[in-house]
N, C-alpha and C positions, 0 to 999 in steps of 0.2 A: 737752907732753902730747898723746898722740894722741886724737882722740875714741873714745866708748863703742862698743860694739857696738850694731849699728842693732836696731830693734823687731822684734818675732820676725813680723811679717809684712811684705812692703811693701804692703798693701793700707790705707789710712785707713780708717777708722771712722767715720762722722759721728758726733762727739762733742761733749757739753752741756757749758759750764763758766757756776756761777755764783759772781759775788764783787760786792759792793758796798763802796766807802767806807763806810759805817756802822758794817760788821762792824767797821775798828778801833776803832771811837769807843766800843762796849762799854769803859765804865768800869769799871776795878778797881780803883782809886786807886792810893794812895802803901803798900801793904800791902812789910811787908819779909818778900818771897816768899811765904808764904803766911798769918803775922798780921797783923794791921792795925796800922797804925803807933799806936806809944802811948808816946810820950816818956818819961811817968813811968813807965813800966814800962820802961825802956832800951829797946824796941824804935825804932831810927831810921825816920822816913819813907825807904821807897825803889819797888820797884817790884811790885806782884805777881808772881807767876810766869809766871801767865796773862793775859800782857801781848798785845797787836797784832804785837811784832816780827814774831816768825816767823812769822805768817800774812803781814803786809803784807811783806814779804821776798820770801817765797814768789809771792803774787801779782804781783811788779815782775820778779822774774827771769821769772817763766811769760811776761810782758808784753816785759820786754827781750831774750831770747833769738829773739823772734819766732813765738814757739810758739801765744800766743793768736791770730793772723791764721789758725790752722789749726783754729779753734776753733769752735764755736755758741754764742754767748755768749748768755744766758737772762735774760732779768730776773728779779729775784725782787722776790713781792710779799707782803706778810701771810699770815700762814696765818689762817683766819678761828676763828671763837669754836669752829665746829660740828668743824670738824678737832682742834684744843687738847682740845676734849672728848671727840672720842674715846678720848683716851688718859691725860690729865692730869683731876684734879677739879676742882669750880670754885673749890674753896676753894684747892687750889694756885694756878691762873692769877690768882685776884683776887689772893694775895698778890704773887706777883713785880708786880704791875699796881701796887699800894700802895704799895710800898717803892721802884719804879723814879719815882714820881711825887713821892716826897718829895725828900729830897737823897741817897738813896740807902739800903743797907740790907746783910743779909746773904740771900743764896736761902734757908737753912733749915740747913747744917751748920756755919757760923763761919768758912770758911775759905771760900764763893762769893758774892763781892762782888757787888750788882746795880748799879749807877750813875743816875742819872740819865736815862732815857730805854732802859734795857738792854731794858724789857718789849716796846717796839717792834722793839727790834735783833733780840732773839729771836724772835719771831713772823716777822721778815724773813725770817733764819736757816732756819726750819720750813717758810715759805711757797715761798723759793726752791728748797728741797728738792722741795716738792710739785710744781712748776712744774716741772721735771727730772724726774722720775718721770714725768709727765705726760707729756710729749715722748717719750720713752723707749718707752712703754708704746704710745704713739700713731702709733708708726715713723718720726717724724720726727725721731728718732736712736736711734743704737746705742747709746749709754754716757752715762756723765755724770761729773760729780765738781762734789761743791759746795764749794768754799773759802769755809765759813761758818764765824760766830764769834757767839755762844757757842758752844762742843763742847754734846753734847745725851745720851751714852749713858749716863752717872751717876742723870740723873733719872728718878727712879720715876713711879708714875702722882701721888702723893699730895705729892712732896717735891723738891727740887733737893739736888744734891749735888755733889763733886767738879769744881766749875766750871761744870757744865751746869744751865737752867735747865729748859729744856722739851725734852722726846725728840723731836729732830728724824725721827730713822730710826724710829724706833715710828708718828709721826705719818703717816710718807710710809709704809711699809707699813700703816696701816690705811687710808690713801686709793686706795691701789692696789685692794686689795680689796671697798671701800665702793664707789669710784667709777666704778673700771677692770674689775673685772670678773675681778680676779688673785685664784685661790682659794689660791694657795701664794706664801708669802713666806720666802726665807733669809736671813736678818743673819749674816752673819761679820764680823768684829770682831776686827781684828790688835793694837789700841791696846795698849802695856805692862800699860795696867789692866784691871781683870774689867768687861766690860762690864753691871754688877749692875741698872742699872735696864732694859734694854732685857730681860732675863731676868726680872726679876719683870713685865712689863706683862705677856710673851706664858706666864708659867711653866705655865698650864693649859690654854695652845691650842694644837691638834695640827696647824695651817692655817699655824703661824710657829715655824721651826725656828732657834734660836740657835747660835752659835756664836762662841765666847770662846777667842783663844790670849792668853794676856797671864802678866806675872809673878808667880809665886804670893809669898806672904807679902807681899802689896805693897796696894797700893788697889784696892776699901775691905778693911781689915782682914777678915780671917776669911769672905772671900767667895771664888768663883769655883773651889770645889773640884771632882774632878774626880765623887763624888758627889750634887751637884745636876742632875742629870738631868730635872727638872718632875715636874711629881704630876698625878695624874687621871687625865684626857684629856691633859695637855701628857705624860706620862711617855715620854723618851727623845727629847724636842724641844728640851733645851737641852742642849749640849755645851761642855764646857770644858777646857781644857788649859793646864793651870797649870806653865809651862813655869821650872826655878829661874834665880835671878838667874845671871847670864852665858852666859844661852844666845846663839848666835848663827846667822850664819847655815845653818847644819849642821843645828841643831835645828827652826828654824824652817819651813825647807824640808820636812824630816822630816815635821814635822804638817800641813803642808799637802797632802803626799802623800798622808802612813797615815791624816788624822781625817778632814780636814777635806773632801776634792774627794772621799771616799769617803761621806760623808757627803751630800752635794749630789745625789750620782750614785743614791744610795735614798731623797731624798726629792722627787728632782726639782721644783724651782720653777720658777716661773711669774716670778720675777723674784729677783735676788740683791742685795740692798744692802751694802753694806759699809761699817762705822765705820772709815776710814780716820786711824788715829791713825798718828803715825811719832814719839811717843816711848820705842819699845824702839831707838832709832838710836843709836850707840856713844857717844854725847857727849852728850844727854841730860840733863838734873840732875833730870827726874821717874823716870829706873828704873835699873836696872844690865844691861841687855841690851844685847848690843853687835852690830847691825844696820850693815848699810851701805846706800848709796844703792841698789848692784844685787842685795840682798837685796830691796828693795822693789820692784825690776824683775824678779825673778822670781818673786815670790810672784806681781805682778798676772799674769804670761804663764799662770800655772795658773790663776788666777781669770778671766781671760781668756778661756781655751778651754774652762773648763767652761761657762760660759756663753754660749758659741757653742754647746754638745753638746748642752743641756740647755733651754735658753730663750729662743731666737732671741739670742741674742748681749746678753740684756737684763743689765745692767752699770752700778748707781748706785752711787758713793760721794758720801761725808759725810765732810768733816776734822772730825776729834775731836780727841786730843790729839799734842804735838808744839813741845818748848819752845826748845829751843835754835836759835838766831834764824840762826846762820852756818851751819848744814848741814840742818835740816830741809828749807830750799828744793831741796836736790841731792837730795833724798831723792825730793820731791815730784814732783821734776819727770822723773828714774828712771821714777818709777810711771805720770807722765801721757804722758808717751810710748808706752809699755808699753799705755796703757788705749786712745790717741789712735791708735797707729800711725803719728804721726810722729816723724823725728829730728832735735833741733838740733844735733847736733854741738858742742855743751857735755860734756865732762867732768866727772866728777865728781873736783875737786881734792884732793879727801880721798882718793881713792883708796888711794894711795899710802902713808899713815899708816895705815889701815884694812886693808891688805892684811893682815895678822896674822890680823885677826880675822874677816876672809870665809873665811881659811883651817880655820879651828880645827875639828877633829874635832868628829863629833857625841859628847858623852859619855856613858859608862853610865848616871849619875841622871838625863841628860834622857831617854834612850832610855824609860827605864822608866817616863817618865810616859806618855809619849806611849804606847806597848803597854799603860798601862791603860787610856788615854784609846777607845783603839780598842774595846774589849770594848762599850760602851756602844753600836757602831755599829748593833748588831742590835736596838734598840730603835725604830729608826727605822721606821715603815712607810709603803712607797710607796703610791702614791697607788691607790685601788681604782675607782676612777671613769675613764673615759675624759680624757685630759688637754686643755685648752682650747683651744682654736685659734687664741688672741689673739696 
């Protein structure tokens, strides 16, 4: 196989990467995929869905291929009680704090295991985040990406959900703001699913403009339609694009053009985070979207430059979700080249099987979510103040 096409710049980036051992040691037990194992009900012990592989994969290949020596590696530390609270109650944070301190628990929907020590893991997760934004913001780098564990954009301000315990990306955008000095914050949010908690914290603030492409009729139920828009003051600050199962990369590109960098471009941020899920990737067992590794290499090249256009090049991601343990790492590592501006000269092995499905036409019913998804663009109002200097 010949290598990839090299990063759409040759110039590096100084770029943030955080990951710790601990992120795998988040326990989900013996759940068979997503119930918890329970003999007498025939459920066998086996693994959760939202297991370590594919992260811990993902971080050995970024590690093996030589790509983290081209890195900034960050530590990450606790996210502290005052951060948690910005965004989370304290009745949430004491619960996951309870149930992680016994022999374990569920976060709050039946289906997010907490382990034995998760409340720590989590707060790591959040804190690393913050610590990355921080750098970021402070010019002692361009970009970031946190290969953190738990995923965080499920959780509301008041609950855990969908695997995630505490909103890591909700957290690090209100500390940019609190701390930094960032009056505008953009969340896009490519993960298969409706990024529903990171959209209800911010649904009434017109200072953090959301955005969700993910699968419609999918996780959580009955969420991430394309009329949710926010109310109030947030009206026209959450954007969504419910894109149908087998969209690929035709579709996705699509809305990254017509919703999404058109969106960015009227509301101008002061910083872009992104919930970097990569399970809309063709193999997947959480969605039916069929994504390739250089689908994710092209999305990041427009996420890229708009935030070279737009925000001195300011560029955090957060892994969210992404299950399949043998190709999300190709997926990943696609993106972090893409985010990094270096190239390993690793292939993506899958190519080749995949090819079908990079090709597949955009089709009419995705088209026509996406051209409604657009009409909402003009809700969006740029910024009426002089923009910051940061």
């Amino acid at each position: 196989m010949t290598p990839h096409p090299a990063a759409s710049t040759d110039i590096p980036r100084p770029t943030g990467y955080v990951y710790h051992p601990l992120f795998a040691w988040h326990d989900t037990g013996t759940s068979a995929g997503l119930r918890p194992a329970d003999p007498l009900a025939g459920v066998q012990p086996g693994k959760h869905v939202e297991a370590a592989d594919a992260k811990r994969r993902t971080h050995e290949l970024i590690h093996a291929c030589g790509l983290l020596r081209k890195l900034v590696v960050i530590e990450p530390r606790e996210a502290t009680m005052t951060e948690l609270l910005r965004v989370h109650t304290g009745d949430h944070v004491q619960h996951i704090k309870e149930q992680s301190e016994r022999s374990g628990g569920d976060a709050g929907d039946g289906f997010s295991p907490v382990g034995r020590g998760s409340y720590d893991i989590a707060r790591l997760a959040a804190g690393g985040l913050v610590e990355l934004v921080t750098a970021v913001v402070k010019g002692e780098l361009t970009r970031g990406y946190a290969l953190t564990r738990p995923p965080g954009h499920h959780a509301t301000a008041d609950t855990s959900m969908g695997f995630c315990l505490f909103n890591s990306l909700a957290v690090a955008a209100r500390h940019a703001q609190a701390e930094l000095g960032l009056p505008r914050i953009a969340i896009v949010d490519w993960d298969a699913h409706h990024g529903n908690g990171t959209q209800s914290i911010f649904y009434t603030d017109p200072t953090v403009l959301t955005i969700s492409l993910h699968q419609a009729l999918s996780y959580p139920p009955n969420s991430g339609w394309i009329h949710e828009h926010g109310v109030r003051d947030g009206t026209g600050y959450a954007l969504n694009v419910p894109l149908p199962a087998g969209s690929g990369h035709a579709a996705y590109v699509k809305a990254m053009r017509q919703v999404v960098l058109p969106a960015l471009d009227r509301f101008k941020p002061d910083l872009i985070l992104l919930a970097a899920g990569f399970d809309a990737n063709a193999w997947d067992p959480m969605s039916r979207q069929v994504l390739t590794a250089d689908s994710y290499r092209t999305m990041t090249r427009l996420l890229v430059d708009a935030a070279d256009r737009l925000c001195h090049g300011r560029l955090v991601a957060a892994h969210e979700g992404g299950y399949n343990p043998w190709y999300v790492p190709f997926c990943v590592l696609a993106f972090l080249e893409e985010l990094s501006g270096h190239t390993t000269g690793i292939p993506d092995p899958y190519a080749d099987i995949a090819a079908e499905y990079a090709a597949e036409p955009l089709l009419r019913h995705q088209d026509e979510v996406i051209q409604e998804a657009t009409e909402f663009l003009k809700l969006i109002r740029p910024p009426t103040t002089a923009r910051t200097s940061n």
